[in-house]
N, C-alpha and C positions, 0 to 999 in steps of 0.2 A: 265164797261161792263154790259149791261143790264140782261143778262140770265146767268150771272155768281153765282147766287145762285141757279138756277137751276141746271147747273152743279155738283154745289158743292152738292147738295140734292142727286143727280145720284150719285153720285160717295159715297156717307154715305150709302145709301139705302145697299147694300152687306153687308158693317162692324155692320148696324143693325140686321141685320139678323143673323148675330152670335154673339152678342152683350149679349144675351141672357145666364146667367152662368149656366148649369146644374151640379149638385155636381155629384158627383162619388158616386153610390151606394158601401155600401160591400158587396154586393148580386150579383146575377144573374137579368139581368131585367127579367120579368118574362110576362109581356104581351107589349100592343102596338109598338113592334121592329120598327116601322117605327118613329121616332120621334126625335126633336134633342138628341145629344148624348154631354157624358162630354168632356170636352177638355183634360183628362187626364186617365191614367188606372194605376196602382200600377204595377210594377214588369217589365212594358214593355215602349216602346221610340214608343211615335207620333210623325209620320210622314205626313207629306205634298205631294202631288205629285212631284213635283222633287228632294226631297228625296229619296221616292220611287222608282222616275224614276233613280235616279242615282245608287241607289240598284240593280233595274234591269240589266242595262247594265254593271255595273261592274260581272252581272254574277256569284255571290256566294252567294247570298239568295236567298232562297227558297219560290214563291208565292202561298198562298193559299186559294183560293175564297169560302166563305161561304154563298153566297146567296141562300136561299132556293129554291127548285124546288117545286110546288105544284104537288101533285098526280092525278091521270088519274083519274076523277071522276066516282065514283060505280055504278051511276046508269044514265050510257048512254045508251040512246036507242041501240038495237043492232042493227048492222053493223055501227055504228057510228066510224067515223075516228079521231083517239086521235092525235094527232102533239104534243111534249115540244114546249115549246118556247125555241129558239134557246138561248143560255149564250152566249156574245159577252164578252170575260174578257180580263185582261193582256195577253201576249205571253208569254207560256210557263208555267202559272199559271197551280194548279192542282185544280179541282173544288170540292168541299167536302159540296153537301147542305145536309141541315136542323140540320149541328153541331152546329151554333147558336143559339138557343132554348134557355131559358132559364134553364128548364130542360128535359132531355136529358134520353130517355132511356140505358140502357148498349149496346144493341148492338149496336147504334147509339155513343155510346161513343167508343166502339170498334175499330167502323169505324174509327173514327176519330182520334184517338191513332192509329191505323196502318197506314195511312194517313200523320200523323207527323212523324214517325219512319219511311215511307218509301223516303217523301224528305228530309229529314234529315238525315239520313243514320247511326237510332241510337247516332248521337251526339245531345243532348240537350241543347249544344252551339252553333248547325250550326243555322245561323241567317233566320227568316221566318217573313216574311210579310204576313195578317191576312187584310182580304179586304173583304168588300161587296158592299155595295152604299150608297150613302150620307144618313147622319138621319140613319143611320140603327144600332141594338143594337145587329145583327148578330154577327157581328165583333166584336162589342167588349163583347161580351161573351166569343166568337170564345177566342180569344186570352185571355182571362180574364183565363179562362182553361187551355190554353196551358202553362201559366203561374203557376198556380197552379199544375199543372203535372210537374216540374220540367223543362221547360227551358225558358231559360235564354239569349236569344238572339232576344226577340220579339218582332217585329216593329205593330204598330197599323195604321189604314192608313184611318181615320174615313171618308175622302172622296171618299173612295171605286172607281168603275170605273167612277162615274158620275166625280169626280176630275179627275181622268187620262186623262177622254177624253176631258174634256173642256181647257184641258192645249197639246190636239193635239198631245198624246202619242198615240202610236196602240194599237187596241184591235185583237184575233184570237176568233174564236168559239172556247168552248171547251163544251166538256161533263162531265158529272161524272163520277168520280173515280170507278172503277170497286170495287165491293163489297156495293154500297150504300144499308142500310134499305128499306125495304117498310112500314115500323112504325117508330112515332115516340116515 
């Protein structure tokens, strides 16, 4: 087969691209959140999308999307028409941006402790999936915390929704969680 090594090259080119090992901070990352992330987080279970997809549908974990929202910039001319960009995330997820920081003011931490205590329902065994977008060090902050806040049932899902949807899972709008910061 003449272009059988170019196949075989297509087919390496993905596996290279996470080929790449990044170790696991003991910290919080603290800047570039867009970047590859480790394959592993202390305290909590990575997840794959159809793991997570089977999470879903089985219907008793808890989703909770950390991608940040940028803020309505200060110095728009006036009458200027501000729009979010719309969050396309999992079904039924609750959205909680800018918990992923690396640090995190209190009421921003607030936030996000009421956030976990309100899908969770107070048990810090009910299991919660912790999702942003691919490369994103949101999430695994996100859940790096929730982890060190005591529980104990945290799925990490490092391919956030750009995974979900290239494996043809649904996404819904959502908004954020009532109570977000305007600082962070």
């Amino acid at each position: 087969m003449k272009c059988g090594w170019l196949v075989a090259a297509c087919l390496a080119l993905p596996l290279a691209s996470h080929a790449q090992t990044v170790p696991e901070p003991t910290d919080y990352r603290m800047d570039h959140y867009r970047a590859p992330v480790p394959a592993t987080l202390d305290g909590a279970t990575v997840v794959g999308p159809e793991e997570a997809h089977a999470l879903w549908k089985d219907g008793k974990t808890a989703f909770i999307d950390v991608l940040p929202q940028p803020p309505k910039p200060a110095n728009l001319p006036k009458g200027t028409i501000w729009r979010d960009k719309p969050r396309q995330s999992i079904p039924a997820a609750i959205w909680l941006p800018n918990v992923g920081y690396g640090a995190i003011a209190d009421v921003t931490a607030d936030y996000f402790k009421a956030g976990l205590e309100t899908v969770t329902e107070g048990d810090r065994a009910h299991p919660i999936v912790i999702f942003c977008l691919e490369d994103c060090w949101m999430s695994w902050n996100a859940a790096k915390r929730a982890v060190e806040w005591g529980y104990t049932s945290v799925y990490w899902l490092p391919e956030g929704t750009d995974g979900w949807t290239l494996w043809g899972y649904p996404l819904e709008k959502v908004t954020p969680e009532a109570g977000q910061p305007q600082t962070n």
